[in-house]
Backbone as CSV, one residue per row, in Angstrom:
resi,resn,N_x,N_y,N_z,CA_x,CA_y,CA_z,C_x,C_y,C_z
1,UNK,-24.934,62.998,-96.396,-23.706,63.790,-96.525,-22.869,63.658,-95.260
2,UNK,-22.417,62.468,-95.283,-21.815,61.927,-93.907,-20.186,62.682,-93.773
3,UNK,-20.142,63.568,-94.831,-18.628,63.917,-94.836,-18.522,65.556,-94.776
4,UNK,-19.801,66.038,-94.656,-19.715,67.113,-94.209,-19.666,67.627,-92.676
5,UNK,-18.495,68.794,-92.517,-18.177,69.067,-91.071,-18.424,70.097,-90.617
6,UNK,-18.560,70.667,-89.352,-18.927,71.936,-88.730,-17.129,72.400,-88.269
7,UNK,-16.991,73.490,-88.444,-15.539,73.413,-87.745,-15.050,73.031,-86.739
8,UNK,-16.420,73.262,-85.641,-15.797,72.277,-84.455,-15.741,70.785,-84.754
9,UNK,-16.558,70.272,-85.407,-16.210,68.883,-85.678,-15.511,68.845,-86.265
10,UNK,-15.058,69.001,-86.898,-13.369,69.071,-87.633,-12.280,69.102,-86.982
11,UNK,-12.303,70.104,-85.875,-11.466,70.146,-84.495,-10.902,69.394,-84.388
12,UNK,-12.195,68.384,-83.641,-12.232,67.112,-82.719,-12.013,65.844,-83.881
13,UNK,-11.911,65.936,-85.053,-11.496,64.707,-85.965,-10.588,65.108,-85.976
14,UNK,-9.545,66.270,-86.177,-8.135,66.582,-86.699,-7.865,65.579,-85.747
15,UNK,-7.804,66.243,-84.224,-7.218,65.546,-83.465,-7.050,64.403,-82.949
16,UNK,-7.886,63.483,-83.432,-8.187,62.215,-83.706,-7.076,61.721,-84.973
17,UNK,-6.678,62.469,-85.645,-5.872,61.978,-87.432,-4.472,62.481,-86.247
18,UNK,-4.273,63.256,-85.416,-3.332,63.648,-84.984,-2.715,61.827,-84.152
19,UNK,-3.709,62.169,-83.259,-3.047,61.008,-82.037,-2.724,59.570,-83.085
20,UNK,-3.397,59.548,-84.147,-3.450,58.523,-84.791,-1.935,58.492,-85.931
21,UNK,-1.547,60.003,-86.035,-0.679,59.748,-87.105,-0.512,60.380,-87.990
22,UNK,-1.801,60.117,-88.383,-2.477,60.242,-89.899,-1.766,61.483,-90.750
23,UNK,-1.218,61.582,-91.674,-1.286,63.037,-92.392,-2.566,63.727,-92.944
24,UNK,-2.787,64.864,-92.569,-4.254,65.212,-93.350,-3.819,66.349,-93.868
25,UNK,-4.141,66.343,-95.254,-4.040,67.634,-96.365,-5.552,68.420,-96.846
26,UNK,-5.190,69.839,-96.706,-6.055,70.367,-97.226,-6.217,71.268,-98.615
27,UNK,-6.848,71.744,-99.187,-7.203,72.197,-100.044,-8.647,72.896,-100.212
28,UNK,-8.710,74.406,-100.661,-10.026,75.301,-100.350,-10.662,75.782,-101.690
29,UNK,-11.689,76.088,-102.330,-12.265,76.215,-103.179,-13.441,76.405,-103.271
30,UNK,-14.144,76.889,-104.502,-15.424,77.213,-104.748,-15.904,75.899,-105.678
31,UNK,-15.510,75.156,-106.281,-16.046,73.562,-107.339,-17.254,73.739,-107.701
32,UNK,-17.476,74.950,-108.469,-18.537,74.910,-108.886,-19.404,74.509,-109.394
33,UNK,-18.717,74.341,-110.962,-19.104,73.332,-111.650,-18.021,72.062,-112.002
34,UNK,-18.083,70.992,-111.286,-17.024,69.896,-110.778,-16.975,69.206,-112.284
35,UNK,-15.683,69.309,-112.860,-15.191,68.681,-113.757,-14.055,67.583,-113.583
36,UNK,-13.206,67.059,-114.497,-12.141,66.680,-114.600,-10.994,67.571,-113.919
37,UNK,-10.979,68.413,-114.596,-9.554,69.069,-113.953,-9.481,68.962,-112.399
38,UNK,-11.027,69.673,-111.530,-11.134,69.279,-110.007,-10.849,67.803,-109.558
39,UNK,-11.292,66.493,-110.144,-11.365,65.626,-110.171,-9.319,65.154,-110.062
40,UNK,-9.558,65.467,-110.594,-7.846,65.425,-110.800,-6.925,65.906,-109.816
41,UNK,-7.270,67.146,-109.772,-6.555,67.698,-108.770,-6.850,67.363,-107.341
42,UNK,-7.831,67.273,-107.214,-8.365,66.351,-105.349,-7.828,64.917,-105.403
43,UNK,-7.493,64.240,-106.483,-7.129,62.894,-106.195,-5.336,62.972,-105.907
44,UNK,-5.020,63.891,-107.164,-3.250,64.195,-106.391,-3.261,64.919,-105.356
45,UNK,-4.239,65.783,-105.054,-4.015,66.375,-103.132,-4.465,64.943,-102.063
46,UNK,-5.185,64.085,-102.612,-5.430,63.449,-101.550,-4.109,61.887,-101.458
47,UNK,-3.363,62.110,-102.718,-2.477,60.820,-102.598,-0.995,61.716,-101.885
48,UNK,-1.114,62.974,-101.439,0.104,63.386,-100.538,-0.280,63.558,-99.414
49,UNK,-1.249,62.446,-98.478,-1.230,62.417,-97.129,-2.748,60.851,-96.921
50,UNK,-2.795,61.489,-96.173,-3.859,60.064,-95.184,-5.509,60.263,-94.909
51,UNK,-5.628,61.548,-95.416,-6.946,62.389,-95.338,-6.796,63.588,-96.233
52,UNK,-8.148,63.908,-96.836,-8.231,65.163,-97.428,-9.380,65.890,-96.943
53,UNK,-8.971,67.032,-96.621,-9.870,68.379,-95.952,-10.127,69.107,-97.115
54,UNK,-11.281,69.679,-97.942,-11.815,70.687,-98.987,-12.611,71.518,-97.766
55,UNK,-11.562,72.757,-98.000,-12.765,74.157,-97.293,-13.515,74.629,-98.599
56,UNK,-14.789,74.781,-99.034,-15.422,74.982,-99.342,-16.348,76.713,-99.506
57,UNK,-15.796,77.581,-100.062,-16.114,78.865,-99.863,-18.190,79.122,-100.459
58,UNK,-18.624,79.522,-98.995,-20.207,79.381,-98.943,-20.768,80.450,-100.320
59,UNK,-21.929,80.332,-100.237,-22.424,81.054,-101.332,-21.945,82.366,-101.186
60,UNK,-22.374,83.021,-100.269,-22.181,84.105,-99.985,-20.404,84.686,-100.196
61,UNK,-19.453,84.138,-99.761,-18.000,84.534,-100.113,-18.227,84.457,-101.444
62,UNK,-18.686,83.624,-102.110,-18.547,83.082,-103.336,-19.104,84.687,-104.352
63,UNK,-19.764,84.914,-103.790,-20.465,86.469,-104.375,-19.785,87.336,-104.411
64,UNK,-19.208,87.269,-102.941,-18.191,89.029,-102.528,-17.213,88.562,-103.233
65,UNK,-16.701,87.620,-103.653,-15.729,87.392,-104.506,-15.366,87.366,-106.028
66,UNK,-16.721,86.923,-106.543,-16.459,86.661,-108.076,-18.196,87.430,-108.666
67,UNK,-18.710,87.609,-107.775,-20.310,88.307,-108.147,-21.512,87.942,-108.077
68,UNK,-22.493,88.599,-108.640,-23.731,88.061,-108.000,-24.296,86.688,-109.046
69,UNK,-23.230,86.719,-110.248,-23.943,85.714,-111.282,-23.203,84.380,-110.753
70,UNK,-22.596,84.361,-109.806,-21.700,82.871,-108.802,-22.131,82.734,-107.727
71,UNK,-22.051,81.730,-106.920,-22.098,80.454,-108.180,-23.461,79.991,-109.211
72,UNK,-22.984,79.101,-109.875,-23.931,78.625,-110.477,-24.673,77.483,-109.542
73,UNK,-23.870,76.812,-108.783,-24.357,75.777,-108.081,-24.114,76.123,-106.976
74,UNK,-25.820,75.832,-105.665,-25.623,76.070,-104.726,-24.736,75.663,-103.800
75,UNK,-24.163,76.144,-102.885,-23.319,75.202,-101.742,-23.529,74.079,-101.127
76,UNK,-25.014,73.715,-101.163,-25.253,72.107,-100.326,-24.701,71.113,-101.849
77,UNK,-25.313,71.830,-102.846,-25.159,70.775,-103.730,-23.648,70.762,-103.666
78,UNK,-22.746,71.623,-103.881,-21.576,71.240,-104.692,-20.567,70.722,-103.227
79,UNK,-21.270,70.873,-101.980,-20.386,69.797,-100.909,-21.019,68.678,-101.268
80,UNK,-22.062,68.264,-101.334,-22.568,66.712,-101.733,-21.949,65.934,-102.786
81,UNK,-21.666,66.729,-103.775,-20.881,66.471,-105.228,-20.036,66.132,-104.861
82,UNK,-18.910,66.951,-103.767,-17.550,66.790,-103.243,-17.392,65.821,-102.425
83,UNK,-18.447,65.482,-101.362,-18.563,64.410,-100.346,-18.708,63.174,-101.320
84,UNK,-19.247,62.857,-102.224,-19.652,61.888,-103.378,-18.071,61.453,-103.843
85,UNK,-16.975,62.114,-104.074,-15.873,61.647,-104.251,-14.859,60.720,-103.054
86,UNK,-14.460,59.896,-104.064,-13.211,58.892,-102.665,-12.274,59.726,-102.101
87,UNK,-11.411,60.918,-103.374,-10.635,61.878,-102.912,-10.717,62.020,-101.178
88,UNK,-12.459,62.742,-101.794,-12.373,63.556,-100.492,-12.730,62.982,-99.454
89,UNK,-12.309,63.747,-97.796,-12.606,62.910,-96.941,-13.759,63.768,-96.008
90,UNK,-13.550,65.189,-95.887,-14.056,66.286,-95.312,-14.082,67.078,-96.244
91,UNK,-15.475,67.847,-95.728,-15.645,69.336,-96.299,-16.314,70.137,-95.399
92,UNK,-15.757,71.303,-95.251,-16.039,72.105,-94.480,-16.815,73.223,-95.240
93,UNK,-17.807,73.963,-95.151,-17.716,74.937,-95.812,-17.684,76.363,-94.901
94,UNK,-16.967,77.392,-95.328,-16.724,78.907,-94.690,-17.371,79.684,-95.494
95,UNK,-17.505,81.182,-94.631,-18.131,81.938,-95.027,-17.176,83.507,-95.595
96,UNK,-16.175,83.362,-95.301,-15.072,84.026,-94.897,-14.206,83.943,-96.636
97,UNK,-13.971,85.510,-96.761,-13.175,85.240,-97.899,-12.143,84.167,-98.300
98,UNK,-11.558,84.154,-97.189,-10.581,83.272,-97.036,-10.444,82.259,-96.684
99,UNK,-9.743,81.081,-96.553,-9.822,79.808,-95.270,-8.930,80.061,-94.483
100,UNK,-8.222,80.944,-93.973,-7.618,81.292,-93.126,-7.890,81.094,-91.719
101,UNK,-9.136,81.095,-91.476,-9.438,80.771,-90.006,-9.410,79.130,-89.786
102,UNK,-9.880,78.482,-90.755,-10.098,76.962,-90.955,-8.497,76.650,-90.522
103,UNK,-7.687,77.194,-91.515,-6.021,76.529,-92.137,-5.641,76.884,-90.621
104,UNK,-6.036,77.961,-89.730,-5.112,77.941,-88.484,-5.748,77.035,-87.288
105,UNK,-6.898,77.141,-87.146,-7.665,75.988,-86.622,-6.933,74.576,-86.594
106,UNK,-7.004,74.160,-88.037,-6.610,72.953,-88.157,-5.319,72.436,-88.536
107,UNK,-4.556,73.882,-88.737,-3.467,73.217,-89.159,-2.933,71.803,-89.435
108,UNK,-3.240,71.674,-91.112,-3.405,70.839,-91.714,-1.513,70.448,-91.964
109,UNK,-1.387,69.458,-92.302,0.375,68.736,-92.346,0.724,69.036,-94.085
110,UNK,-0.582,69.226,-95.132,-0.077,69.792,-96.055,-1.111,71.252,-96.509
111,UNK,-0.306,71.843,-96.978,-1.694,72.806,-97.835,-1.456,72.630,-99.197
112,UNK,-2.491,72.583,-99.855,-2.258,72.629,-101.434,-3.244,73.616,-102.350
113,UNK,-2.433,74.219,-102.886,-3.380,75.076,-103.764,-2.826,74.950,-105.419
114,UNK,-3.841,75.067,-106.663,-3.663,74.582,-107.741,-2.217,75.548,-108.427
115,UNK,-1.679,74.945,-108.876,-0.519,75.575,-110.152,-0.455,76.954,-110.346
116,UNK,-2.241,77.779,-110.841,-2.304,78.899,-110.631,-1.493,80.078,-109.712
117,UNK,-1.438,79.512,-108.374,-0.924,80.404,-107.325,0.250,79.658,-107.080
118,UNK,1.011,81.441,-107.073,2.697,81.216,-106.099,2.441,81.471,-105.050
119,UNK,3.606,80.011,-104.296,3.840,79.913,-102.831,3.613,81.130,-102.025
120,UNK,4.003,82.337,-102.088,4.007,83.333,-101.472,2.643,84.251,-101.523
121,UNK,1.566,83.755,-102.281,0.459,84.690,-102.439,-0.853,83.029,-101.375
122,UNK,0.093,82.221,-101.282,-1.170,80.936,-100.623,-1.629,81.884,-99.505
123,UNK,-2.967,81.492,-99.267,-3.124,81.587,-97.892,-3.129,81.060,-96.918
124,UNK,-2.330,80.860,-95.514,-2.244,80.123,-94.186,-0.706,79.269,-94.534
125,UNK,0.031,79.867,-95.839,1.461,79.112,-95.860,2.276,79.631,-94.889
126,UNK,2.036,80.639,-93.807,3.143,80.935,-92.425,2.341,80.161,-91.338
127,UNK,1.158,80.161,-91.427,0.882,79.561,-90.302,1.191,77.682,-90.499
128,UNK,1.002,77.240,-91.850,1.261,75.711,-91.968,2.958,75.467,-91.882
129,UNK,3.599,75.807,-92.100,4.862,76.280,-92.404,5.128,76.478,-91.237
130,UNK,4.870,77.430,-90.153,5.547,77.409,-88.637,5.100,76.152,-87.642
131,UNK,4.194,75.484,-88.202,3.523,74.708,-87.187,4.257,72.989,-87.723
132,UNK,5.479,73.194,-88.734,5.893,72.099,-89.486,5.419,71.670,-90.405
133,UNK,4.382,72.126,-91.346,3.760,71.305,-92.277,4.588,71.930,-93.611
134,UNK,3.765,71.302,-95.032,4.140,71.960,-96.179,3.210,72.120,-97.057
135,UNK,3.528,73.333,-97.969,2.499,74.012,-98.570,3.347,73.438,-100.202
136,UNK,2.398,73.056,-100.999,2.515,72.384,-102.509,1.636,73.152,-103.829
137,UNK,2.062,73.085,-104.850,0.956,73.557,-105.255,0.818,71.684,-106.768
138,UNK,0.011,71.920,-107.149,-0.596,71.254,-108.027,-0.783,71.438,-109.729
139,UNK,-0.236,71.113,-110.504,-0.612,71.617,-111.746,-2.115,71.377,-112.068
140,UNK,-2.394,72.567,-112.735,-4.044,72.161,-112.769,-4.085,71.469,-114.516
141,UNK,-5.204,70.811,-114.610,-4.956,70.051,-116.034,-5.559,71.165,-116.870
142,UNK,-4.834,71.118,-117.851,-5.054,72.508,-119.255,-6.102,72.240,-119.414
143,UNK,-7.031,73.503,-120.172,-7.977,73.533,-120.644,-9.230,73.410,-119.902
144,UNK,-9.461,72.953,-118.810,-10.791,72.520,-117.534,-10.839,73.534,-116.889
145,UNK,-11.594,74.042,-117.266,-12.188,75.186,-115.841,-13.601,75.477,-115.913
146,UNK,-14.555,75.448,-114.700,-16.221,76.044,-115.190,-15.920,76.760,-115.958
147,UNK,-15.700,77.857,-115.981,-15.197,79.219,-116.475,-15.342,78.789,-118.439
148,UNK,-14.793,77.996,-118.593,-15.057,77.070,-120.104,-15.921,76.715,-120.154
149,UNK,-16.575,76.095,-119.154,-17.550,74.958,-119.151,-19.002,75.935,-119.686
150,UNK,-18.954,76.960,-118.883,-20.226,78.080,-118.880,-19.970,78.341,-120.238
151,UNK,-18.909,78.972,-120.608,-18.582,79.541,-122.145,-19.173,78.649,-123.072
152,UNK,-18.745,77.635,-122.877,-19.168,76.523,-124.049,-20.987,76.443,-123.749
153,UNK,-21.651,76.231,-122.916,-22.973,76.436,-122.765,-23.625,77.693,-123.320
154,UNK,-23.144,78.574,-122.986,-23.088,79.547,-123.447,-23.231,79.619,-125.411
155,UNK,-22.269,79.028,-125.648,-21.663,79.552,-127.230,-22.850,78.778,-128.275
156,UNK,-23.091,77.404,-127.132,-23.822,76.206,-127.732,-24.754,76.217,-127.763
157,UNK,-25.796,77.124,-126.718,-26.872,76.819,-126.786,-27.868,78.139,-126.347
158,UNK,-26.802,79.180,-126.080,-27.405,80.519,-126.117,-27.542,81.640,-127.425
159,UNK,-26.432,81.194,-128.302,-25.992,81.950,-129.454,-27.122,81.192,-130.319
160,UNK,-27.195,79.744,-130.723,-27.705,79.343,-131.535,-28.576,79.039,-131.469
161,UNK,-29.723,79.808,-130.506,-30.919,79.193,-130.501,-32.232,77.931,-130.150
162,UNK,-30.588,76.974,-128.917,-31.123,76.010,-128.964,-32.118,75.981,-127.456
């Protein structure tokens, strides 16, 4: 998992994509259960710059956030899953509701968050935004979400006995 980072190492690579140029975009999430729609959406966050950063919300946020039945997949696995893609280039994972500490850290040259969220509810869009960057959002592709994915497991093979 050569693409997983500690925040200080992340630091010290930003600034490396810095002296170099590079644009690096980020994007934060739980990818739980990694489908198409994720798939999709990390490849258009990663074709609006030169690097892609995924903050990665740890098991534990992942709980205080959505409950004790999330995730389904642990956090090493689903950065390995994520590191396994060309998209991506980094993954960080936090512990922190938010990526807010990451996004000011690194102030990344884009932020992107999916279709779901308006500009004004992102998190770290004043801090990317004062520091010159830009915040985008992404249409997410219809119909893909774990959230389905479980349902349909669910409908298929819990209801009927299999």
């Amino acid at each position: 998992m050569g693409r997983l980072f500690s925040l200080e190492e992340m630091k010290r690579e930003r600034e490396t994509l810095r002296r170099e140029g590079r644009k690096l975009v980020f994007t934060n999430g739980v990818f739980d259960i990694l489908h198409r729609g994720h798939c999709e959406y990390l490849a258009e966050a990663r074709n609006l710059g030169d690097a892609l950063i995924v903050g990665l919300n740890s098991d534990t946020s992942v709980r205080r956030l959505k409950g004790e039945s999330k995730p389904i997949v642990p956090e090493e696995d689903r950065a390995a899953v994520l590191s396994a893609l060309n998209a991506v280039d980094y993954v960080v994972i936090f512990g922190e509701d938010t990526p807010i500490i990451l996004i000011s850290e690194l102030l990344p040259d884009v932020l992107i968050k999916g279709g779901d969220y308006a500009l004004d509810d992102i998190v770290g869009r004043k801090e990317v935004e004062s520091s010159g960057g830009s915040v985008l959002t992404i249409p997410l592709t219809e119909g893909r979400s774990s959230t389905n994915i479980i349902a349909t497991v669910i409908e298929r093979y819990c209801k009927h006995g299999h």
